[in-house]
PDB file of N, CA, C and O in Angstrom:
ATOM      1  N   UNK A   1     -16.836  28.162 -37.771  1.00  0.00           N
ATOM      2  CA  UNK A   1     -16.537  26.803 -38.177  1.00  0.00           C
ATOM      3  C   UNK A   1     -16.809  26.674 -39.674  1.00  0.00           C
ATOM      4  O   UNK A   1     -17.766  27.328 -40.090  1.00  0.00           O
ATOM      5  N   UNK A   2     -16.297  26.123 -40.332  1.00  0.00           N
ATOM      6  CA  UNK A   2     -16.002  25.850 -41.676  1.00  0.00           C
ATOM      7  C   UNK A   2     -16.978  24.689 -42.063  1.00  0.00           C
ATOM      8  O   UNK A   2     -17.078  23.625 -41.451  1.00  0.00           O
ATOM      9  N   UNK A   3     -17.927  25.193 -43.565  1.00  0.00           N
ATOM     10  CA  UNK A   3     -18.303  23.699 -43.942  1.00  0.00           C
ATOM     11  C   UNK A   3     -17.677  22.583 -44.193  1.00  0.00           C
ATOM     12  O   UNK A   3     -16.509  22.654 -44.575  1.00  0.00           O
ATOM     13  N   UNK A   4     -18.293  21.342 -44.039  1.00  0.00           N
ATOM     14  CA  UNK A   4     -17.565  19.945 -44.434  1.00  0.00           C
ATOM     15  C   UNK A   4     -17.974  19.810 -45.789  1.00  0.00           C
ATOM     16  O   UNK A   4     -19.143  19.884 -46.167  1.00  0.00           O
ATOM     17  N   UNK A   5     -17.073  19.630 -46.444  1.00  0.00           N
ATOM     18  CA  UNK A   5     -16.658  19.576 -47.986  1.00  0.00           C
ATOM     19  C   UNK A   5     -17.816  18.042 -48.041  1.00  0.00           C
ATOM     20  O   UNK A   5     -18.028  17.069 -47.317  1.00  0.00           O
ATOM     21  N   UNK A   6     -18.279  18.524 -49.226  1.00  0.00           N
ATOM     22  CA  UNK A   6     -19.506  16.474 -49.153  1.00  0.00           C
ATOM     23  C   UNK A   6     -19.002  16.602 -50.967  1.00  0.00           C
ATOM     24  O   UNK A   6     -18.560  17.567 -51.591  1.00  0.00           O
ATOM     25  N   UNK A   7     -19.348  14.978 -51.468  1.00  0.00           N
ATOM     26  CA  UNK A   7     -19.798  15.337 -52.605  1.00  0.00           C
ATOM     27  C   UNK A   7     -18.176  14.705 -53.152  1.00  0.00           C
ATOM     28  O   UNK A   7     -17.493  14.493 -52.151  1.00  0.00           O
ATOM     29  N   UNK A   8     -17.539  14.418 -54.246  1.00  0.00           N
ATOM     30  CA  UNK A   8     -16.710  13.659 -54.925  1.00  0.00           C
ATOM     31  C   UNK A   8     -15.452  14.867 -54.466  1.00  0.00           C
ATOM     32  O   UNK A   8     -14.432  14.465 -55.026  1.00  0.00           O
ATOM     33  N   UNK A   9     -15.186  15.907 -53.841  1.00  0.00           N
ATOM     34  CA  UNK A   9     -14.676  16.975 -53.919  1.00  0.00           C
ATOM     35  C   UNK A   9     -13.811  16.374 -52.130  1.00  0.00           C
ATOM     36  O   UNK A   9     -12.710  16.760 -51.738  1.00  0.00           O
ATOM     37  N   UNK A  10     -14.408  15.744 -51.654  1.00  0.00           N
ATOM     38  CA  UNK A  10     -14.184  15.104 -50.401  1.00  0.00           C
ATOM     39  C   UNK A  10     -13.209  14.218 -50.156  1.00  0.00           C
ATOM     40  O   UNK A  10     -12.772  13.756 -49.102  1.00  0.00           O
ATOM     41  N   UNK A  11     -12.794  13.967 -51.828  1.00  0.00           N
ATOM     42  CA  UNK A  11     -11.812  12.740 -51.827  1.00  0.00           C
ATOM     43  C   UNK A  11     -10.794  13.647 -52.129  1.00  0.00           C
ATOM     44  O   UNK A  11      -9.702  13.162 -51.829  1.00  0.00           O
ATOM     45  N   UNK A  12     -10.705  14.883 -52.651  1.00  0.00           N
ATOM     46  CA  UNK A  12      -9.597  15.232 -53.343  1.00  0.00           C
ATOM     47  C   UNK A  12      -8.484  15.255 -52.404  1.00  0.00           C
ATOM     48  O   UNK A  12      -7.436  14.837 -52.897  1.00  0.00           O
ATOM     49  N   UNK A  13      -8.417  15.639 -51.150  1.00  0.00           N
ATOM     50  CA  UNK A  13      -7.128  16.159 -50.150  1.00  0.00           C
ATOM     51  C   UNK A  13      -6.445  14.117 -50.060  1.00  0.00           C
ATOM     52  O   UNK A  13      -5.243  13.865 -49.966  1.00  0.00           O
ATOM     53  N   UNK A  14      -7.389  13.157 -50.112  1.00  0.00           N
ATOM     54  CA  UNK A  14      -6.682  11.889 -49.857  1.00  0.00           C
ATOM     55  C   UNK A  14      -5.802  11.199 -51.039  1.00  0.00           C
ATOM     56  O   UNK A  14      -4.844  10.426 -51.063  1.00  0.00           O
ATOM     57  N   UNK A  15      -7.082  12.255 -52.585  1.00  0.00           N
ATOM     58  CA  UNK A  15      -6.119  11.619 -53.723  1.00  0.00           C
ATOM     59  C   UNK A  15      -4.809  12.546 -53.791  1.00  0.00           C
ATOM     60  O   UNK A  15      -3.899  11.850 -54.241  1.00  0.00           O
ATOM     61  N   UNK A  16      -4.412  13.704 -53.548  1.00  0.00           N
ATOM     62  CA  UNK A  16      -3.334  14.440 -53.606  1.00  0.00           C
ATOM     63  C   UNK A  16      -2.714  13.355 -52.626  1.00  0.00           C
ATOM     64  O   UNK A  16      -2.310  12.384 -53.267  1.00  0.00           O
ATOM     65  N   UNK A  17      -2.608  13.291 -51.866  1.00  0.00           N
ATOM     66  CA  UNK A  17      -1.677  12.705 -50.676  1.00  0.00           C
ATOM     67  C   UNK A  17      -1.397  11.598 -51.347  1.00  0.00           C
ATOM     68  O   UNK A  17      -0.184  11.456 -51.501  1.00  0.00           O
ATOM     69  N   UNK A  18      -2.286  10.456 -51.971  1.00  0.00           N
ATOM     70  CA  UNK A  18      -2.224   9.356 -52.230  1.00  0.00           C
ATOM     71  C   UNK A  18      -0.696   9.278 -53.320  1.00  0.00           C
ATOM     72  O   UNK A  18       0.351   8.637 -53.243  1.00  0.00           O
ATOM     73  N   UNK A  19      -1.279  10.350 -54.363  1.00  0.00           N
ATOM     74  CA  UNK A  19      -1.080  10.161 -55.659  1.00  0.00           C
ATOM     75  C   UNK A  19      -0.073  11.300 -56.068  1.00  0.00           C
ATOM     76  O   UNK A  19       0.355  11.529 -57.199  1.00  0.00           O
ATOM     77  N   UNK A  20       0.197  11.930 -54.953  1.00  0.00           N
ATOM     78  CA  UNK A  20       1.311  13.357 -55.293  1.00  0.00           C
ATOM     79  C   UNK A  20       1.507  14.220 -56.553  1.00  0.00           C
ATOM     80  O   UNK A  20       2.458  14.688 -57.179  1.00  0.00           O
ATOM     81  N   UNK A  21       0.077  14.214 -56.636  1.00  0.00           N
ATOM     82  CA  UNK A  21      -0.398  15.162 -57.850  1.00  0.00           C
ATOM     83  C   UNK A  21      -1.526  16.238 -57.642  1.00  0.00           C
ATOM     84  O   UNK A  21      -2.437  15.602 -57.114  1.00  0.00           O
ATOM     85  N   UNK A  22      -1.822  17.195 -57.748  1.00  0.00           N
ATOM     86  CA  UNK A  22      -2.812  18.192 -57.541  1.00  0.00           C
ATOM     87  C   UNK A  22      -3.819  17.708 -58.304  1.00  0.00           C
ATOM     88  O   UNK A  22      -3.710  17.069 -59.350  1.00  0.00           O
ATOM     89  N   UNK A  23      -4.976  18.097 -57.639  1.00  0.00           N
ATOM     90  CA  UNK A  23      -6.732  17.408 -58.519  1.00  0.00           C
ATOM     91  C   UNK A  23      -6.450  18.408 -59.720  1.00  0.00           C
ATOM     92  O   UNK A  23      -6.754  17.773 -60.730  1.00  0.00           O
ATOM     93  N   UNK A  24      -6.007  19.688 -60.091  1.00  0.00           N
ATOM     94  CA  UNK A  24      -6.107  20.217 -61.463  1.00  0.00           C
ATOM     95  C   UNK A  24      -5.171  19.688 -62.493  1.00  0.00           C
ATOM     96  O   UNK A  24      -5.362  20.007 -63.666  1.00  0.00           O
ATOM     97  N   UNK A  25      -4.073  18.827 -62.135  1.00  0.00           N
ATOM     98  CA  UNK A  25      -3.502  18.100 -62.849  1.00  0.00           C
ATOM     99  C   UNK A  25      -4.216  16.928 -63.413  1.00  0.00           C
ATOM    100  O   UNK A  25      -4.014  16.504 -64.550  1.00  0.00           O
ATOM    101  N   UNK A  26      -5.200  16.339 -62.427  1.00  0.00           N
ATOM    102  CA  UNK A  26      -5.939  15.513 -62.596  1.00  0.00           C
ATOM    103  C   UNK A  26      -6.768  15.261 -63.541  1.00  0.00           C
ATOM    104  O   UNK A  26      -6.866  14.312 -64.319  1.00  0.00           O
ATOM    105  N   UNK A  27      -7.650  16.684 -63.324  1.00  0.00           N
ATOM    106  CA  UNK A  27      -8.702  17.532 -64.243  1.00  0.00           C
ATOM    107  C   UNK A  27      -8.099  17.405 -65.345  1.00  0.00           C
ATOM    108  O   UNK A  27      -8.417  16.403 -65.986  1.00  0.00           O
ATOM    109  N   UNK A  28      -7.249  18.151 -65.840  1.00  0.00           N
ATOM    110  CA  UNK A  28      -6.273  18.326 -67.052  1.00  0.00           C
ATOM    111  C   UNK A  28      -6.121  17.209 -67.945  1.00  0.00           C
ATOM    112  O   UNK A  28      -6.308  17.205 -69.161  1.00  0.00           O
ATOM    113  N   UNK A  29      -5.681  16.053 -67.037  1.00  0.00           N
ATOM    114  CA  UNK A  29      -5.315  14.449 -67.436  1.00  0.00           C
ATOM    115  C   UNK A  29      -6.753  14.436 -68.506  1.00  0.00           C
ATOM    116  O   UNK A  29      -6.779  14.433 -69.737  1.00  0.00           O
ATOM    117  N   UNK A  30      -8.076  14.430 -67.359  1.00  0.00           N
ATOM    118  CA  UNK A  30      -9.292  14.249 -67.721  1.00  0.00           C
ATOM    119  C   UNK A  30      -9.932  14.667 -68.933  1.00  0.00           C
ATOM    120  O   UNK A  30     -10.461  13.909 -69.746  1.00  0.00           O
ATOM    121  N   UNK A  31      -9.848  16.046 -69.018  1.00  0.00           N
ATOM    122  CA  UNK A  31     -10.489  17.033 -69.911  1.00  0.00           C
ATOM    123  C   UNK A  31      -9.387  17.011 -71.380  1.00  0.00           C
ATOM    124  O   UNK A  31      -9.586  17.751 -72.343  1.00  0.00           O
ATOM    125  N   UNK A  32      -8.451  16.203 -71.315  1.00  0.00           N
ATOM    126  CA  UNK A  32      -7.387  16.419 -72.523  1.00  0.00           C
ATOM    127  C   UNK A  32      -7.464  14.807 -72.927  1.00  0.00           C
ATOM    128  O   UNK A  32      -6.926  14.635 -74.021  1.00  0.00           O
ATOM    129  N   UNK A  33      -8.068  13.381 -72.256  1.00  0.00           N
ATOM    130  CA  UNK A  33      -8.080  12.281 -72.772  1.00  0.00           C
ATOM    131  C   UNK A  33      -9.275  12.326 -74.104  1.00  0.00           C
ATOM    132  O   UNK A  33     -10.221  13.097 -74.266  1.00  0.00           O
ATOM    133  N   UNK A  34      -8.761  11.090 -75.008  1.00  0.00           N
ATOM    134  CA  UNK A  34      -9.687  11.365 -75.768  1.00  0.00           C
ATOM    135  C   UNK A  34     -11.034  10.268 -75.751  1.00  0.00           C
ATOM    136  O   UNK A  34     -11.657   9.867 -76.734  1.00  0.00           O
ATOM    137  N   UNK A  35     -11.234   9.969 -74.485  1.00  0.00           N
ATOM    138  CA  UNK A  35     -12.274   9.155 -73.417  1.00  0.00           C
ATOM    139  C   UNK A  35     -13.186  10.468 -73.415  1.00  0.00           C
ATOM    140  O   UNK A  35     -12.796  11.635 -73.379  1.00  0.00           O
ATOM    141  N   UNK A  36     -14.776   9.889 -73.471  1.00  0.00           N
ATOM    142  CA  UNK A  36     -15.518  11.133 -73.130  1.00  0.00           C
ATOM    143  C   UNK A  36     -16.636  10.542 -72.105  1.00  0.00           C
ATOM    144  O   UNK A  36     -17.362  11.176 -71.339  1.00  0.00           O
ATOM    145  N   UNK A  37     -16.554   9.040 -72.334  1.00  0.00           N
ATOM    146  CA  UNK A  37     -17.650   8.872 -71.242  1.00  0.00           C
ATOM    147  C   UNK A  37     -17.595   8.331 -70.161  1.00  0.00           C
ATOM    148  O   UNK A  37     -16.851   7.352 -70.108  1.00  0.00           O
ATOM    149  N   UNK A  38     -18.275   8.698 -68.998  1.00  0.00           N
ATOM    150  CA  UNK A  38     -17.688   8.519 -67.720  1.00  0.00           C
ATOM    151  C   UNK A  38     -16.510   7.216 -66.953  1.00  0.00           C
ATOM    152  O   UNK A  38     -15.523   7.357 -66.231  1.00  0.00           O
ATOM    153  N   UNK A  39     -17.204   5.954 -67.536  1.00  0.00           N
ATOM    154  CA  UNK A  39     -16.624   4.646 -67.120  1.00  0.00           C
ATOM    155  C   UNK A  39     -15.661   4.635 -68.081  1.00  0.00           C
ATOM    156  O   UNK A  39     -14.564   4.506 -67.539  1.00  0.00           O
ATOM    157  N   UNK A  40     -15.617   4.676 -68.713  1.00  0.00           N
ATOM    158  CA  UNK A  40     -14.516   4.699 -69.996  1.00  0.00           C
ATOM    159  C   UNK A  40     -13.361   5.750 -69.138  1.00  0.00           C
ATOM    160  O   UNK A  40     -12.244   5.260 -68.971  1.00  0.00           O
ATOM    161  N   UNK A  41     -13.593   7.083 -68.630  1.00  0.00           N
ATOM    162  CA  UNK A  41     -12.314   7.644 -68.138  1.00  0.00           C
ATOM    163  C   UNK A  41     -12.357   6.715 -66.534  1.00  0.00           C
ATOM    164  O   UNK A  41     -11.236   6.507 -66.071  1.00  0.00           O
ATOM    165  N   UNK A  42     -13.205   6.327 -65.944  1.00  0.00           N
ATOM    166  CA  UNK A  42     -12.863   5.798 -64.805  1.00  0.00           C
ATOM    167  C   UNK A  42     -11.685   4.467 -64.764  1.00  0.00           C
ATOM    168  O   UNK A  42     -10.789   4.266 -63.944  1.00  0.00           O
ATOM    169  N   UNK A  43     -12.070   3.689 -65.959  1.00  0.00           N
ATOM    170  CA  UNK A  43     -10.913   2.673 -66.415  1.00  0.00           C
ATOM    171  C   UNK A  43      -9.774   3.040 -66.718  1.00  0.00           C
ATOM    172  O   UNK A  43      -8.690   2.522 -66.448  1.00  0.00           O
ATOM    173  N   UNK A  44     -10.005   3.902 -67.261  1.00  0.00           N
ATOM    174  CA  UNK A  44      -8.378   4.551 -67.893  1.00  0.00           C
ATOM    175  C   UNK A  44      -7.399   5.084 -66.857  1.00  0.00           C
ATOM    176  O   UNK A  44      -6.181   4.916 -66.900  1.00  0.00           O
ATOM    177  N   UNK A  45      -8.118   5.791 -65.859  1.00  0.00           N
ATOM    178  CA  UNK A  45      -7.219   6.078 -64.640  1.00  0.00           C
ATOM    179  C   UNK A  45      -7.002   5.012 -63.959  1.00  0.00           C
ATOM    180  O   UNK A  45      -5.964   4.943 -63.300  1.00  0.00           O
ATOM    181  N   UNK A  46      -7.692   4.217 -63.963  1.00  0.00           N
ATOM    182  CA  UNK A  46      -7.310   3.167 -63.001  1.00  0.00           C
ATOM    183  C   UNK A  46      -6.545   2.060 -63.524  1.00  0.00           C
ATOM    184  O   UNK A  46      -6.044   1.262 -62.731  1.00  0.00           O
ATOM    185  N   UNK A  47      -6.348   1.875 -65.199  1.00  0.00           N
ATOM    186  CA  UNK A  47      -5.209   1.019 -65.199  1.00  0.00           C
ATOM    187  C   UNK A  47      -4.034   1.696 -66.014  1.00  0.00           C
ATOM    188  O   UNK A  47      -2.937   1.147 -66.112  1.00  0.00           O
ATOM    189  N   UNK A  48      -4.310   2.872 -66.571  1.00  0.00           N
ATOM    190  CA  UNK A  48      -3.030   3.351 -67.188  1.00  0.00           C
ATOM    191  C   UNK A  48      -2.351   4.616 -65.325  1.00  0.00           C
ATOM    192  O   UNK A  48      -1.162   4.706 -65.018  1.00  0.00           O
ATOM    193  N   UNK A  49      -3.065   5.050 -64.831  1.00  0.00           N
ATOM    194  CA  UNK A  49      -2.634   6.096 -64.036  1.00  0.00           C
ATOM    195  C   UNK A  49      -2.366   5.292 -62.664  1.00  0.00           C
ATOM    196  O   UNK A  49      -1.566   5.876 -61.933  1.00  0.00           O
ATOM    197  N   UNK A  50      -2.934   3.914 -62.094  1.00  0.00           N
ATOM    198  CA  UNK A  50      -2.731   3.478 -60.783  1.00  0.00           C
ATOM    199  C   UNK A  50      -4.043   4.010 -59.687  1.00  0.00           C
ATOM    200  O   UNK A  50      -3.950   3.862 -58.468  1.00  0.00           O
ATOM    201  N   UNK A  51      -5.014   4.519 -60.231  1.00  0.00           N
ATOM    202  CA  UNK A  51      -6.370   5.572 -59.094  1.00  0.00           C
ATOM    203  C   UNK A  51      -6.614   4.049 -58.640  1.00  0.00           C
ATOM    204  O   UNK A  51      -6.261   2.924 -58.992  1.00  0.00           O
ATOM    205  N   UNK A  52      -7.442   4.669 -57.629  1.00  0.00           N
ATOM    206  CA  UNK A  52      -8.313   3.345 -56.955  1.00  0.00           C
ATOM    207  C   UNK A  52      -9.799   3.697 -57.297  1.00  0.00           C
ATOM    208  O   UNK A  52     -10.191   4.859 -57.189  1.00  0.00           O
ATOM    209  N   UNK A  53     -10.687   2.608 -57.741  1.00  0.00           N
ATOM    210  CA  UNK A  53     -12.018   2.816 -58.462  1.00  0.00           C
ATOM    211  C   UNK A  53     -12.752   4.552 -57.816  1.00  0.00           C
ATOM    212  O   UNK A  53     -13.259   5.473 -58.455  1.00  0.00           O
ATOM    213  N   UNK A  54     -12.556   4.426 -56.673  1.00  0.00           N
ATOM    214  CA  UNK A  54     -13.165   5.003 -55.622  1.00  0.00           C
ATOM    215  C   UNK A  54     -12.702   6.876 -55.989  1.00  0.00           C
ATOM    216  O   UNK A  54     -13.404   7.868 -56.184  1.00  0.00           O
ATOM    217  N   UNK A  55     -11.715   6.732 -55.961  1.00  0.00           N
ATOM    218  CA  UNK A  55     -10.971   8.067 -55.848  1.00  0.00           C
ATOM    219  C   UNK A  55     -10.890   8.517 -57.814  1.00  0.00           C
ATOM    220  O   UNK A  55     -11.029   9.629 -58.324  1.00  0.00           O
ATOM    221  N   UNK A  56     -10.653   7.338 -58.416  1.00  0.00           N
ATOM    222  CA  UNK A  56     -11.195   7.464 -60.248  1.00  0.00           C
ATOM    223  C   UNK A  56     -12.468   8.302 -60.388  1.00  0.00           C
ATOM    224  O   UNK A  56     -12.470   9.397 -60.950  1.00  0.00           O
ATOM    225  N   UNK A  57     -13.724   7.641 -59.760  1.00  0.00           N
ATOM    226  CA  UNK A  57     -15.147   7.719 -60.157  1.00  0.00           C
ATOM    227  C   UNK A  57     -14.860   9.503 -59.097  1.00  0.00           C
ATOM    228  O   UNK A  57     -15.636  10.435 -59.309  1.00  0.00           O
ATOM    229  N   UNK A  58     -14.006   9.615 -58.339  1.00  0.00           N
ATOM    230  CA  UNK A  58     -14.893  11.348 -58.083  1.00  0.00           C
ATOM    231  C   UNK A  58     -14.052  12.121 -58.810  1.00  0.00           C
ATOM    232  O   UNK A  58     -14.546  13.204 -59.125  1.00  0.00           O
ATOM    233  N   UNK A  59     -12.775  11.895 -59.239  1.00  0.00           N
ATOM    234  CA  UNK A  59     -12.375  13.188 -59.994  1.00  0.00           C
ATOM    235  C   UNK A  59     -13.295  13.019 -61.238  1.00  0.00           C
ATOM    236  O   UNK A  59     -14.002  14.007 -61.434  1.00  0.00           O
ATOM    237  N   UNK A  60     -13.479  11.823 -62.276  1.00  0.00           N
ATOM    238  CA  UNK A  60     -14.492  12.327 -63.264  1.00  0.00           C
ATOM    239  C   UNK A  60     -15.960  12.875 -62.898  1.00  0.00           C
ATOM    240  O   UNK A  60     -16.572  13.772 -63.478  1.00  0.00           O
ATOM    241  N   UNK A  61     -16.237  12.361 -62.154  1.00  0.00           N
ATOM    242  CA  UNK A  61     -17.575  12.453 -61.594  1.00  0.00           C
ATOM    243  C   UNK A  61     -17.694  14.698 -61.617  1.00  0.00           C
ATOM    244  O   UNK A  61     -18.506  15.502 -62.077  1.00  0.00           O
ATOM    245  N   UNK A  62     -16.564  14.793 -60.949  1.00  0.00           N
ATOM    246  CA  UNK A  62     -16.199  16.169 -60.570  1.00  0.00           C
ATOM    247  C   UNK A  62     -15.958  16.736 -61.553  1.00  0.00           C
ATOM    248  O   UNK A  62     -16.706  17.710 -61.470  1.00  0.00           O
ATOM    249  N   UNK A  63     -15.278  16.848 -62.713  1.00  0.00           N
ATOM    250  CA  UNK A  63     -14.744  17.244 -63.666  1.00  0.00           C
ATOM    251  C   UNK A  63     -15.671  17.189 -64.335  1.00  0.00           C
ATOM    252  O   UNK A  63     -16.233  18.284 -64.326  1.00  0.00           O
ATOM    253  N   UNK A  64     -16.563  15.920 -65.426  1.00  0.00           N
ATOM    254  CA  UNK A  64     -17.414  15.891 -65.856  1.00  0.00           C
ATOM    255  C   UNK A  64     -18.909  17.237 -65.470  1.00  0.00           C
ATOM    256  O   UNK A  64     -19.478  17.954 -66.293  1.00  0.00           O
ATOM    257  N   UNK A  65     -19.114  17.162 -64.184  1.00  0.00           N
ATOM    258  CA  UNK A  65     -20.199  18.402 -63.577  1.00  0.00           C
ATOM    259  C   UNK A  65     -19.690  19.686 -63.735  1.00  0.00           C
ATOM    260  O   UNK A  65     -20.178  20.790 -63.979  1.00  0.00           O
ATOM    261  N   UNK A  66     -18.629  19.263 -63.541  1.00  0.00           N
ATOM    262  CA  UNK A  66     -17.925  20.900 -64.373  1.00  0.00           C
ATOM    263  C   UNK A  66     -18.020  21.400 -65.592  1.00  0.00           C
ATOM    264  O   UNK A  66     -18.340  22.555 -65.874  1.00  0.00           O
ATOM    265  N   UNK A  67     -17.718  20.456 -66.392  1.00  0.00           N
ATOM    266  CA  UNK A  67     -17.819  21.016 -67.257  1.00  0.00           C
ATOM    267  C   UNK A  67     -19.042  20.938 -68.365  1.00  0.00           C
ATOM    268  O   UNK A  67     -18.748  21.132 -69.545  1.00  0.00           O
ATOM    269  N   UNK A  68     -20.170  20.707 -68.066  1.00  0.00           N
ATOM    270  CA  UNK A  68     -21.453  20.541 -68.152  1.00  0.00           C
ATOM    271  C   UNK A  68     -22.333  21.320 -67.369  1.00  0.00           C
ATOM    272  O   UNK A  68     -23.564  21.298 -67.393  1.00  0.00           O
ATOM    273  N   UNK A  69     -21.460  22.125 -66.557  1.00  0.00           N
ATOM    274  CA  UNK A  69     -22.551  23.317 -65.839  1.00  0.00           C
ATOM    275  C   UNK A  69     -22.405  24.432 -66.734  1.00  0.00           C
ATOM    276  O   UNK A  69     -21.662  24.533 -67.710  1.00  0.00           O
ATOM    277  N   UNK A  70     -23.759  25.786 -65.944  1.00  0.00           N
ATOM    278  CA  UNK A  70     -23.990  26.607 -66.664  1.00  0.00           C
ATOM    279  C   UNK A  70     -22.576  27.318 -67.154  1.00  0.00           C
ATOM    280  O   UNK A  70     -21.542  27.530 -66.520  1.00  0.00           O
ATOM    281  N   UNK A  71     -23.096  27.735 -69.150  1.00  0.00           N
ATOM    282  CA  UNK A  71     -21.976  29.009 -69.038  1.00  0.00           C
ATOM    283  C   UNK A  71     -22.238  30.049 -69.249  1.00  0.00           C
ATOM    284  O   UNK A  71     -23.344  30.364 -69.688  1.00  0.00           O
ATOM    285  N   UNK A  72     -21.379  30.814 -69.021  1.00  0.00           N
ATOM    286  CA  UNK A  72     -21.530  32.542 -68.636  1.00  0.00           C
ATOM    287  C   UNK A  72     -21.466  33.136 -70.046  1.00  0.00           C
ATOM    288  O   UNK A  72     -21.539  34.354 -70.207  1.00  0.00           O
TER     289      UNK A  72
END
């Protein structure tokens, strides 16, 4: 049996469906705005892109931990 995905990563299969875009397109959107802090990109998706607060706050949320973890 397979783990259950927890954690902002949980939303991604509902925002693809929602939003008919892949979360690395998403990412991309994210990591290329020139928004750097969290609520600031959460607004921006949600009134220039259409996100819903909910499904906004985990791709940055996600993206942001990314790219602030260790590097190699």
């Amino acid at each position: 049996m397979s783990a259950q995905v927890k954690g902002p990563a949980s939303y991604f299969p509902s925002i693809e469906k929602k939003y008919g875009r892949p979360v690395a397109e998403w990412k991309d959107l994210i990591r290329t705005s020139p928004l750097t802090r969290h609520m600031e990109l959460v607004a921006w998706l949600k009134s220039e892109h259409g996100l819903g607060h909910g499904h906004a706050n985990a791709l940055v949320a996600h993206t942001l931990a990314e790219d602030s973890g260790p590097k190699s």
